[in-house]
N, C-alpha and C positions, 0 to 999 in steps of 0.2 A: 509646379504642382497646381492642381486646380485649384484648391483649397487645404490650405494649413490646417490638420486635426488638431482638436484644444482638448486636453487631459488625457492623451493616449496611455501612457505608464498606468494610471487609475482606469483603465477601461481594461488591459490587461489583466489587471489586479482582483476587477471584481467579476471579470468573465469565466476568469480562469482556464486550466489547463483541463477539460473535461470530452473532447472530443466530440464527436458525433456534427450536426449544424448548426451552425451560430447566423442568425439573419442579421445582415446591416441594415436594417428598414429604412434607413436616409441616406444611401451609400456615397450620394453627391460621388467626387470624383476620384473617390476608392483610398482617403487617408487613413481612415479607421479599417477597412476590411485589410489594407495590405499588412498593419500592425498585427490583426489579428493574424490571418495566415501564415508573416513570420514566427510571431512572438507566443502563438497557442497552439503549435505543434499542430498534429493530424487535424485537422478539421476540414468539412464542407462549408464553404462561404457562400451563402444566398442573398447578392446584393439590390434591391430593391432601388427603383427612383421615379419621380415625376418626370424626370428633366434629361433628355435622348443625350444632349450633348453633354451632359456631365456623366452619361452613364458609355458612352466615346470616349472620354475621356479618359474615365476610371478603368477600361479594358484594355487602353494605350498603357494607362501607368502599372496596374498588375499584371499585365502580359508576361513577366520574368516571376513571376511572385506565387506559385505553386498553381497556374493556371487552371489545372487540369483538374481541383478542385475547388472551381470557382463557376459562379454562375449568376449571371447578372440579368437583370428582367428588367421595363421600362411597366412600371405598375405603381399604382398606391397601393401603402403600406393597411390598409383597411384591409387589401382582399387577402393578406398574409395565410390566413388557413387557408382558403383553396389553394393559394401556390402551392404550399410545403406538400400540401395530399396530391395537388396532379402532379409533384416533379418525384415525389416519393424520398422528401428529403427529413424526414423524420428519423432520428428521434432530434428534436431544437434543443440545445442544450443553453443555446443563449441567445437574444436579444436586442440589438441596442438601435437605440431612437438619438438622435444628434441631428433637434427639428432647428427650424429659420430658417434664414436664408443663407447663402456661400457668398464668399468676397467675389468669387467670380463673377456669382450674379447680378451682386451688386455694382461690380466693376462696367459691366458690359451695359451700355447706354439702352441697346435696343430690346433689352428685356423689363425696364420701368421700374425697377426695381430704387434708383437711386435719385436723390433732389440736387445732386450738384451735378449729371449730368442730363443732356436733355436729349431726350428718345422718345418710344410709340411709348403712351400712359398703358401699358400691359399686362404684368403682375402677375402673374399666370408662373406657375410652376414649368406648365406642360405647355408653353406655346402654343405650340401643333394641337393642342386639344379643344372642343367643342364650347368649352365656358366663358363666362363673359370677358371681355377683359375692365381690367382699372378704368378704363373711361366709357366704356358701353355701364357698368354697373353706375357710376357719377351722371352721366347725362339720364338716367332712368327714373332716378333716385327722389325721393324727397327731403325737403327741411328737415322732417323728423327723421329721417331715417340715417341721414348723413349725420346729426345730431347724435344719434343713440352709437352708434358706429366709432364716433371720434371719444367721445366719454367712455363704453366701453373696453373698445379693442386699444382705443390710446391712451386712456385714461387723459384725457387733453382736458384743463379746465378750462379752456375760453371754447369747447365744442359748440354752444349755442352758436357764438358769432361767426365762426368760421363757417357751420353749416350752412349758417344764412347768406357768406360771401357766394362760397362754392356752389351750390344749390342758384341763384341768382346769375353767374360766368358759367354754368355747366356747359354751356353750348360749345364757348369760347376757348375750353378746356381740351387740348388736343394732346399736349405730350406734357411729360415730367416738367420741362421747364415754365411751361403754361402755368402750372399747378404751382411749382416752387414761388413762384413769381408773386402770384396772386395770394398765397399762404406768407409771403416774408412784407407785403403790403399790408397787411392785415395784423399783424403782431408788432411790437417794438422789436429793435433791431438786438436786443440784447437776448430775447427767447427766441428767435426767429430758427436756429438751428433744433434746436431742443421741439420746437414745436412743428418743425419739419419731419423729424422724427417717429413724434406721433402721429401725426398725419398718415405718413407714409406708412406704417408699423400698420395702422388700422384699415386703411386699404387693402393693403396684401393681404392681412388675416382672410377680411369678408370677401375678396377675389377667390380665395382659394378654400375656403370655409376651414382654414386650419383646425382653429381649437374642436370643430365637432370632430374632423378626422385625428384630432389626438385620439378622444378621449374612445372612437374605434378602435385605433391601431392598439391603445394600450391591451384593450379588452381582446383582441385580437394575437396579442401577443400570449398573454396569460395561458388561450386557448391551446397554443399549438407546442408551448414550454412543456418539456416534458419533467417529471418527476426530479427536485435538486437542479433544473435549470434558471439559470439568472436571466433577471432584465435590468437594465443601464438605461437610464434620460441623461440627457444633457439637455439643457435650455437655455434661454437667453434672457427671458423676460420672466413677468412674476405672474403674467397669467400663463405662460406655458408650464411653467413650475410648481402656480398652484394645482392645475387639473393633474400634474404628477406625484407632487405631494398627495393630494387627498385619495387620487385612485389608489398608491402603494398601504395610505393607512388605513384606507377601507378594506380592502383585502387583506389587510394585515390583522386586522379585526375580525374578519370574515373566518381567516386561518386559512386562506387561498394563498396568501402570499408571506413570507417572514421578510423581517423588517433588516437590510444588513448595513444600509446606512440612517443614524436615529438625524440627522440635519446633512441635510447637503452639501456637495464634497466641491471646496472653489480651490483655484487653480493657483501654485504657485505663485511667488513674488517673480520668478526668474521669466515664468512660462506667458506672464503677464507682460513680462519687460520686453518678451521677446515674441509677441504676439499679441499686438493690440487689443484682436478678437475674441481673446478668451479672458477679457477680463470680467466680462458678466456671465460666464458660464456657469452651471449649476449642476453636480451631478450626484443622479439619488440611484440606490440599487436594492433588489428585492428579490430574492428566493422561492421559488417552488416547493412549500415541502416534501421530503424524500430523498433526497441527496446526502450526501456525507460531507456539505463545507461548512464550515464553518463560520459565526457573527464575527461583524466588524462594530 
């Protein structure tokens, strides 16, 4: 599989059994849409992605899996209302966002994704696409900018010095292991994973300008749910969580959205044991009012 789905049973559970289309706005390489297809009876599945080879992927592995109500698009999850209106897959009964990144990606050296292997510094959801990559954005960049970048997106507290490493080798900076290299020289050897992490984590966000297309897709999503339709996050991290958090309670406030989980749903002791990667997953759910289901 291309990637192992974390909290499928609870994605089931809070999507429900209500027909009509459910978009996977992160379909990656189709764990969560085949669940859905088996596990929520008649529906239309419109799965969304950056990334051609995971969404190859995801068509190899649903292929058996009710195909013929399946549909899969190489798009961000931003432009979610025009799809749903040019392909006329309305009414959306549901939602779900399951953002970061895939083991796959991280696996594969030549997407830049990862600091223990060494590949092009690229980061890029959509390779094949027009945006900068990971080391065109670094060699552009400034002190301050790479500064603000690592404190933010990584919450890194040695951001000043690091900036000032990186920022100073920018030139010298060619692939993942360049960077790992230069980041594990600069920290004591006891943070040096941990602060690889961040690093890395705050790269890919500003490569790919994540958190503004959350905070899109969420609104995007809202848009095209229809009456009693659910949205599902999964996240990884506490800032994709908090722009999930606070969008669901501002709408919930709003009276745009009902609240169906009051704290976010983590993943089994088992599911943890048996999937390293879901052990920081987060997962919040919210209603459309107008439906007939009922709070959790």
């Amino acid at each position: 599989m291309f990637h192992e789905p974390v909290l499928v049973a609870e994605v089931l559970e809070f999507l429900g059994p209500q027909g009509g289309t459910v978009v996977d706005a992160t379909c990656g390489g189709g764990g969560h849409a085949r669940a859905v297809i088996e596990g929520l009876g008649p529906v239309q599945l419109l799965g969304l992605d950056l990334d051609a080879e995971a969404l190859a992927s995801a068509q190899r592995y649903l292929g058996g899996s009710g195909a013929k109500n399946l549909v899969l698009k190489q798009a961000s999850y931003v432009d979610m209302v025009a799809i749903v209106k040019e392909m006329n897959l309305a009414p959306v009964t549901g939602v779900l966002f399951d953002f970061g990144v895939s083991m796959h990606q991280v696996r594969s050296a030549g997407r830049g994704f990862s600091y223990d292997l060494d590949g092009p510094l690229d980061m890029r959801f959509d390779p094949g696409g027009t945006g900068r990559t990971a080391r065109e954005l670094i060699r552009r960049s400034s002190t301050n900018d790479l500064r603000g970048w690592l404190r933010e997106y990584g919450e890194e507290p040695n951001a000043g010095r690091l900036a000032r490493r990186i920022h100073e080798h920018r030139h010298a900076i060619r692939t993942t292991g360049d960077l790992a290299a230069l980041v594990r020289r600069s920290v004591p050897f006891r943070h040096a994973r941990r602060t690889l992490s961040r690093v890395f984590q705050a790269l890919r966000i500003v490569t790919n300008d994540e958190l503004d297309a959350i905070r899109q897709g969420l609104a995007a999503a809202l848009a095209v749910l229809s009456p009693g339709g659910r949205l599902v996050t999964i996240s990884y991290h506490s800032l994709e969580d908090r722009i999930c958090k606070h969008f669901i309670r501002e709408q919930a406030a709003a009276g745009t959205l009902e609240l169906l989980t009051r704290r976010a749903v983590r993943p089994q002791a088992d599911e943890v044991e048996r999937n390293r990667a879901a052990r920081s997953a987060r997962l919040r759910c919210a209603g459309k009012p107008g439906g007939t289901g009922g709070r959790r």
